[in-house]
N, C-alpha and C positions, 0 to 999 in steps of 0.2 A: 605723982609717983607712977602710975598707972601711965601714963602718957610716955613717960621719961621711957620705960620697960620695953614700951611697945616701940617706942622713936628704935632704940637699939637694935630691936629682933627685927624689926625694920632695914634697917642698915648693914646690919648680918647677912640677912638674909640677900640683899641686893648688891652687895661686896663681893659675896664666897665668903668661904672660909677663910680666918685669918692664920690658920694653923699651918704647919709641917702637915705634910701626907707623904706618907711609904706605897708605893707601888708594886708588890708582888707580882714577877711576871714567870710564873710557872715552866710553859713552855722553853723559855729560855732560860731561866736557871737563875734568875738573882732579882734581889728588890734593891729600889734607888730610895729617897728622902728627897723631896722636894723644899725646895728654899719655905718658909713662913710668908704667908701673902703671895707668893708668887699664884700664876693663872696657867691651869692646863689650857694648852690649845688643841680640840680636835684633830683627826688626821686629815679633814678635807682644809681646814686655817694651814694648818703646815704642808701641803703640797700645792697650795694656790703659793703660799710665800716663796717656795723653793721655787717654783715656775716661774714667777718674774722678776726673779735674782740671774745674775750671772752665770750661777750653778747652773742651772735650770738644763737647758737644751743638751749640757754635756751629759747629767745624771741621767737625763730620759733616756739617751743614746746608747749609755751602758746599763740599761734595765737598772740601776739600781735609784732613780726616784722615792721608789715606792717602799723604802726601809725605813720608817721611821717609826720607833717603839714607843716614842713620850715627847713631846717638846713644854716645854714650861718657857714662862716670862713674867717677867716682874711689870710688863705693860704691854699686854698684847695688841694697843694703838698704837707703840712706837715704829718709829722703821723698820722695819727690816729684824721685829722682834726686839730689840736688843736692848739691855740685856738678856738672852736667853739660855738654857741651855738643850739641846738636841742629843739624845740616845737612837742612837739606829743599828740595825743588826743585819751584817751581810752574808750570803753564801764564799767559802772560799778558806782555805787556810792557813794562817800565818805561822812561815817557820822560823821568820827571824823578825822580831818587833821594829830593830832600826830600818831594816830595809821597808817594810812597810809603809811606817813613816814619811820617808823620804820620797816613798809612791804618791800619799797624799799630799808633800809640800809640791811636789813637779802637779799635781793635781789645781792645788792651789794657785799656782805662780801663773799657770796656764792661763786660767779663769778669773783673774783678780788682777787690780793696777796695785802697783807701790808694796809691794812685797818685803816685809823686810823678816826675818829670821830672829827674833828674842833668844831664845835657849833651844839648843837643839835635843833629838832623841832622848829621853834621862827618864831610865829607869825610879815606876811608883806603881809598889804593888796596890792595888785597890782590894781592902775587903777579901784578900785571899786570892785574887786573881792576879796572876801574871798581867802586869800592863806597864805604858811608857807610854810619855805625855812630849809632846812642842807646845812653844807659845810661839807665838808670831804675830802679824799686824801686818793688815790689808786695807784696799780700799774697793769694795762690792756695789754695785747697783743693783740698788733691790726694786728696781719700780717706780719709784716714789722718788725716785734720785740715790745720790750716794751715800754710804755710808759709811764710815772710819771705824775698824775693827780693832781691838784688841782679843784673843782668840787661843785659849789653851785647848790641847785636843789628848784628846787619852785615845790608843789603841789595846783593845782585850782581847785576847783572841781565847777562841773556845772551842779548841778540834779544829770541826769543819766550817767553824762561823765563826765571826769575829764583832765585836760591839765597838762603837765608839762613842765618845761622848765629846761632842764639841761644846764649850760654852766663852761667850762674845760679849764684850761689853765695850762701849766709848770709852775711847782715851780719855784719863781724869774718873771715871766712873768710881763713887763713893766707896772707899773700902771696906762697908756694911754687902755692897754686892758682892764684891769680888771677894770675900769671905763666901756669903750665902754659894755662891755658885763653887768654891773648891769644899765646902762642907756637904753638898751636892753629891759631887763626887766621889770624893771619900766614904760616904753612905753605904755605897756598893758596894752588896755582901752576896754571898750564895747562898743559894736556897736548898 
């Protein structure tokens, strides 16, 4: 019995946690819920991974690299993250959410092969915030080779700063994730 107790705290303990976790982020004004089981990634894991992706060279250029508030993944040994989901928060402010959007898909198309457009701009308040979501699907080099994206993106705009939350999974990807990652989202309330 005694063995059995310890095998577990054992395996607890060398896992993480297997729970949900809420992130209060004061400064900026709202908490998220992270998927169950999913694994935070540091800010230095998530700026090596944006530097040997595609992104990379374009984000450095325009100073905004260095936005990143949270990233979560469900196996931070896969490619290119993925599944994961990414919160980052920019200086700037958005007066019209479609146009926004459309900044980020020419953003996208730029920087990525095989572009295709799922559902465009469509208004989804998050949690009390003004927001509007694309899906789309890409194909990114992360490094390690390429990756096949499927990719819904939320823009929040807040004043003079705006949040996004990108979250990416492989085509086919088990509908336990792609729940986990719009439950994610959804989560996003203000503080």
């Amino acid at each position: 019995m005694f063995r059995m107790i310890l095998t577990a705290f054992v395996f607890v303990a060398l896992t993480g946690s297997a729970r949900a976790e809420t992130f209060n982020f004061q400064e900026e004004g709202f908490s998220i819920t992270t998927p169950q089981g999913w694994e935070v990634l540091s800010f230095s894991e998530t700026a090596k991974m944006v530097e040997r992706s595609d992104f990379g060279s374009d984000l450095k250029r325009s100073g905004r690299a260095d936005s990143s508030i949270l990233t979560v993944t469900e196996d931070r040994n896969a490619p290119g993250v993925s599944p994961g989901i990414f919160v980052n928060k920019y200086p700037g402010e958005i007066s019209d959410i479609s146009v926004g959007l459309n900044n980020v898909r020419q953003f996208i198309e730029q920087n990525t092969r095989d572009f295709v457009l799922i559902e465009g701009p469509t208004p989804d308040p998050l949690g009390g915030f003004d927001a509007a979501y694309m899906r789309y699907s890409y194909v990114v080099n992360v490094g390690a080779g390429d990756l096949d994206v499927i990719e819904k993106f939320w823009l929040i705009p807040l004043g003079d700063e705006y949040l996004t939350i990108s979250a990416g999974a492989a085509p086919g990807a088990p509908p336990q994730v792609l729940e986990a990652i719009e439950a994610a989202a959804k989560s996003l309330t203000p503080l």
